[in-house]
N, C-alpha and C positions, 0 to 999 in steps of 0.2 A: 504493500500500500504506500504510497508518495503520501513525503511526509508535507504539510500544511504551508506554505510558503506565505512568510511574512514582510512588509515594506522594510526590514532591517535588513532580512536577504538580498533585498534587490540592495543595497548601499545607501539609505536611507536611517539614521538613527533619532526617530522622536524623543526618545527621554533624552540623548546626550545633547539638543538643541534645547529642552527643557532645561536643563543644568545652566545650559550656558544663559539663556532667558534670564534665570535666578541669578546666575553669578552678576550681571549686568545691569539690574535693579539700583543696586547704590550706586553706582558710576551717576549714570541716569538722571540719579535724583538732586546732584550738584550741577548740572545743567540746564536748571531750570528758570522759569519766570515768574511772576505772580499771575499772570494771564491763564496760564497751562489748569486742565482744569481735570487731565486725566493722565493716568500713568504708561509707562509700556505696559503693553501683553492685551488692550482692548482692541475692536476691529479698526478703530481710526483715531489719532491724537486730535484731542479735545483744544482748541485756543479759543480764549473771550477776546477777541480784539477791543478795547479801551478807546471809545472814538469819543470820549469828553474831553480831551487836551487836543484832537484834530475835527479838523471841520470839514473838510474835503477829501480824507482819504482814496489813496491808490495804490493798490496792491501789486507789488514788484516777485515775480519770480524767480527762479532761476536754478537749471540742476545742471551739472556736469561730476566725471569722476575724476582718477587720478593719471590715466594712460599706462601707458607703459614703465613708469617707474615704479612700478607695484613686480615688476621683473627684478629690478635691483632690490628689494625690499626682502622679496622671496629668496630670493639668490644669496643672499647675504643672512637669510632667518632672522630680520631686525625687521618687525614691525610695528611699533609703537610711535612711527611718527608719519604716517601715510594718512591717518586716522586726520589728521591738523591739516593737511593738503586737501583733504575731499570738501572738507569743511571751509577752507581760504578761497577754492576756486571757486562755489556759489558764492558766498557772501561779498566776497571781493567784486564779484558782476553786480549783485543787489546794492553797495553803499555806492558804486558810482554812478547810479543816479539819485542821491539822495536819498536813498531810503535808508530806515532802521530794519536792519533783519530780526525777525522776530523769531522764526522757527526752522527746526532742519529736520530733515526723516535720512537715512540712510539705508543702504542696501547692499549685500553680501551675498555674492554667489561664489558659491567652492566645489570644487565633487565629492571631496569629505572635510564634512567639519571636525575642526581641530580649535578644543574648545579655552587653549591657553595662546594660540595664537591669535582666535576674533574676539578675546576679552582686551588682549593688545590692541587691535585694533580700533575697538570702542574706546579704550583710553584716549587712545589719539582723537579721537573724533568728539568724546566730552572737553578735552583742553582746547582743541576748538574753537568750539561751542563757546565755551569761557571767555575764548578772546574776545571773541566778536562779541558775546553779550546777548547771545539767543539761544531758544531754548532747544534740548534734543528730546523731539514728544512723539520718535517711532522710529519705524525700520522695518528691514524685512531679513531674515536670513535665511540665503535657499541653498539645500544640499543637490546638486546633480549629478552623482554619477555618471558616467561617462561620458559626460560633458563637458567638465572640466578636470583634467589631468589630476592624481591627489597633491596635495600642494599647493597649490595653485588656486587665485580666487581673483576675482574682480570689485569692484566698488563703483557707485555713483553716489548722488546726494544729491537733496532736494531741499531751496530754501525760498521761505516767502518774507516780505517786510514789506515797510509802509510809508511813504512818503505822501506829505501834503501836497495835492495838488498842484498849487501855486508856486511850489517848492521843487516839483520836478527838475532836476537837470539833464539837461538831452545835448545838447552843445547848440542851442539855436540860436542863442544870444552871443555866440564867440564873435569876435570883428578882428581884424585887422589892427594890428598894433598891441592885441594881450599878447602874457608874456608865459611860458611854459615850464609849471614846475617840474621836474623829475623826483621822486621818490625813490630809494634805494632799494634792490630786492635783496632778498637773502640768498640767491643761487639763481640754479635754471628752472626754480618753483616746479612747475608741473607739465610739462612745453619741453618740445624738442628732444625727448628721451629718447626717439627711433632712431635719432641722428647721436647724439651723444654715445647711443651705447653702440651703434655698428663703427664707431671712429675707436672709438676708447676699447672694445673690450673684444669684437669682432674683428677688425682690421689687423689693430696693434696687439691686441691680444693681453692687455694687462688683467690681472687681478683686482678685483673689489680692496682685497686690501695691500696694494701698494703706494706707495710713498711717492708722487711724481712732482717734478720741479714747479716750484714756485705756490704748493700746495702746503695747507697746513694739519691740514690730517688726510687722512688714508681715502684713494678716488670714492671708496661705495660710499663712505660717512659723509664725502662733499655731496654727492650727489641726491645722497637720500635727508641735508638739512632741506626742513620745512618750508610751504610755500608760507612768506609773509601775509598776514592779516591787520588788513590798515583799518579796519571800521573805524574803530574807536576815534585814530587820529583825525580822520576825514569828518566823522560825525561833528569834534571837538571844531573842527575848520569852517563850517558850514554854517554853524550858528552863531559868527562871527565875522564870516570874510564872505567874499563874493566871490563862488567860485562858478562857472561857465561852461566848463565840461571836465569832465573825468573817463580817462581810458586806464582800464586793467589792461594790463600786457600779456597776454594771453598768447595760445595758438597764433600763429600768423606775427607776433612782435611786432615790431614797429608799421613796418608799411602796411598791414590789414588791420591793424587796431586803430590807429588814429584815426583813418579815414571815416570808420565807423559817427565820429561825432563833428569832423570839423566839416563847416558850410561849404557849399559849390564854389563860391566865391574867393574862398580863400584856400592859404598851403599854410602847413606847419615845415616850417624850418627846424632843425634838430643838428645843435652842433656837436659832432661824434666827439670832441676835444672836452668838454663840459664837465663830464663827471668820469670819475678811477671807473674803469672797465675791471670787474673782477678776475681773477688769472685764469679760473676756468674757463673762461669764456674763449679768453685767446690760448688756451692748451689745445680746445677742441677743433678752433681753425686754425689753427697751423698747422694741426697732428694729421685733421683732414683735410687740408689745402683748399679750406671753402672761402670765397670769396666776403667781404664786406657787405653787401648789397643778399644775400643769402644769408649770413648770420643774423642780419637785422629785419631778416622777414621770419626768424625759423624759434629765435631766444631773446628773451628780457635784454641781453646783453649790461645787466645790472641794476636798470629801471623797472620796479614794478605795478610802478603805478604813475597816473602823468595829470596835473591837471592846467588847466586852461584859465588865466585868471586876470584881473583889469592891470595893466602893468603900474600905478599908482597904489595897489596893494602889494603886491609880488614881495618887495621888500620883509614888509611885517607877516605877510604868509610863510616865508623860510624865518624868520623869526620864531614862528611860534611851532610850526614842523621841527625845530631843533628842541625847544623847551619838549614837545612831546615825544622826545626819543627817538625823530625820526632823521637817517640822512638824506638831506635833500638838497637839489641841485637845481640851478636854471641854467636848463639847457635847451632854450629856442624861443621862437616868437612867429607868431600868427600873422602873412604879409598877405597882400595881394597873387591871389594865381591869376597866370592869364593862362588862354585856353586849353595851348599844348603843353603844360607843367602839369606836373605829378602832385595831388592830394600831398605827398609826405617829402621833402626831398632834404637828405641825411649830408650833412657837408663836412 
């Protein structure tokens, strides 16, 4: 007689996702807001949205994961800080336009779960949370067998906030003559891993933990520091100065991101001399022989954030960007295009 086959046989383990449910309860519960009004483990996270202090609300979204640097994470069995990148690359898209994120859900697919690796994970993704100042009110963890390799797992994330109306910023007020802050990243944040890792560890063949020139710890540890999380500084900027547009450095770097908010009318100038280019950046072209005009379509190349601002404040905007721990640069200014110029042009 065949014996009774259960969803554990197929690679499926319900109680060991229950464990891990419970283990992640308290992470959880320091990630929260006063708004949150239900816990994990219901079928949807509960938010009262608070529209007594706003009058116009509009609700900003935004999900993306980590890419391919969830390979080095893996590759190296250090995952406690991927959890901070899934959570920087929404939020980062939701403060530049204004908005306060309020809440994040996140999502975990693996083919077996490995339940002291995705309590790492959540770590990363409650300190997060923490930074930015929103709460974590869900998620999903999906086991797949033979879907994804054992080891091996993927990530996205999903984040909503709220900006006033009136308060939106979109870049439609930029003009001609603002001046362009640069914000510092902390690395190659979450961008350009396809390229980094077929130079670095495909091509050349290094190890995750080697020592290479002009580097101050070992390539996997450079590569797997966190993407920065500017809310807080940006929010602190907002309610204060007049800011025009804001680009997250994303996919695409410079020449696909700016264009995103600057007017028909006008180019962003970008003077490459402006601010310290971090060393990785120039280890990766040179090792790869990739051209300038390619680096700054592919990586942050140091900037992770940019905004757009009346050049009669600019001064006291890097003023108070330093008071908030932030390094910042002005590196460009908002002119006239004429027809055949480029949106972005890098000098």
């Amino acid at each position: 007689m065949q014996e009774k086959m259960t969803y554990k046989d197929s690679g499926v383990d319900i109680e060991r996702a229950n464990s891990f449910v419970e283990k992640i309860k308290p992470l959880v519960k320091t990630a929260s807001r006063r708004e949150v009004m239900s816990g994990i483990g219901g079928f949807g996270g509960l938010f009262h949205l608070d529209i007594s202090k706003i009058k116009d609300p509009v609700l900003v979204s935004s999900t993306d994961g980590v890419g391919t640097k969830l390979k080095i994470a893996q590759l190296m069995d250090k995952h406690d800080t991927v959890g901070i990148d899934l959570v920087a690359m929404s939020v980062n898209d939701v403060v530049v336009q204004g908005a306060e994120p309020l809440f994040f859900l996140d999502y975990i697919a693996t083919g077996k779960l490995h339940v002291d690796t995705s309590v790492r994970i959540v770590e990363g993704i409650v300190r997060g949370c923490q930074e930015a100042g929103c709460a974590l009110i869900g998620g999903e963890t999906a086991e797949m067998p033979g879907f994804y390799p054992d080891g091996e797992y993927d990530l996205a994330g999903f984040c909503v906030g709220v900006v006033e109306a009136d308060k939106l910023i979109d870049g439609s007020e930029i003009r001609v003559g603002d001046r362009i802050i640069g914000i510092a990243s902390s690395g190659l944040h979450s961008n350009g891993f396809s390229l980094a890792r077929r130079v670095l560890f495909e091509e050349r063949g290094f190890r995750s933990d080697e020592r290479l020139e002009g580097l101050q710890q070992p390539i996997g540890i450079e590569l797997l520091t966190p993407t920065r999380i500017y809310v807080k500084s940006i929010l602190n900027l907002i309610k204060n100065f007049t800011v025009r547009g804001i680009v997250h450095i994303t996919g695409g770097g410079f020449l696909d991101n700016i264009p995103r908010i600057v007017p028909e009318p006008c180019q962003a100038v970008i003077r490459k001399a402006s601010w310290r280019i971090p060393p990785i950046f120039d280890l990766i072209g040179k090792l790869g022989n990739i051209d300038d005009n390619e680096m700054f379509r592919v990586f942050n190349m140091g900037i992770g954030m940019m905004l757009v601002v009346p050049e009669k404040e600019h001064t006291e905007i890097l003023d108070r960007l330093e008071k908030l721990g932030e390094e910042a640069y002005s590196i460009g200014v908002i002119e006239k295009r004429e027809n055949d110029q480029p949106t972005v042009l890098c000098v």
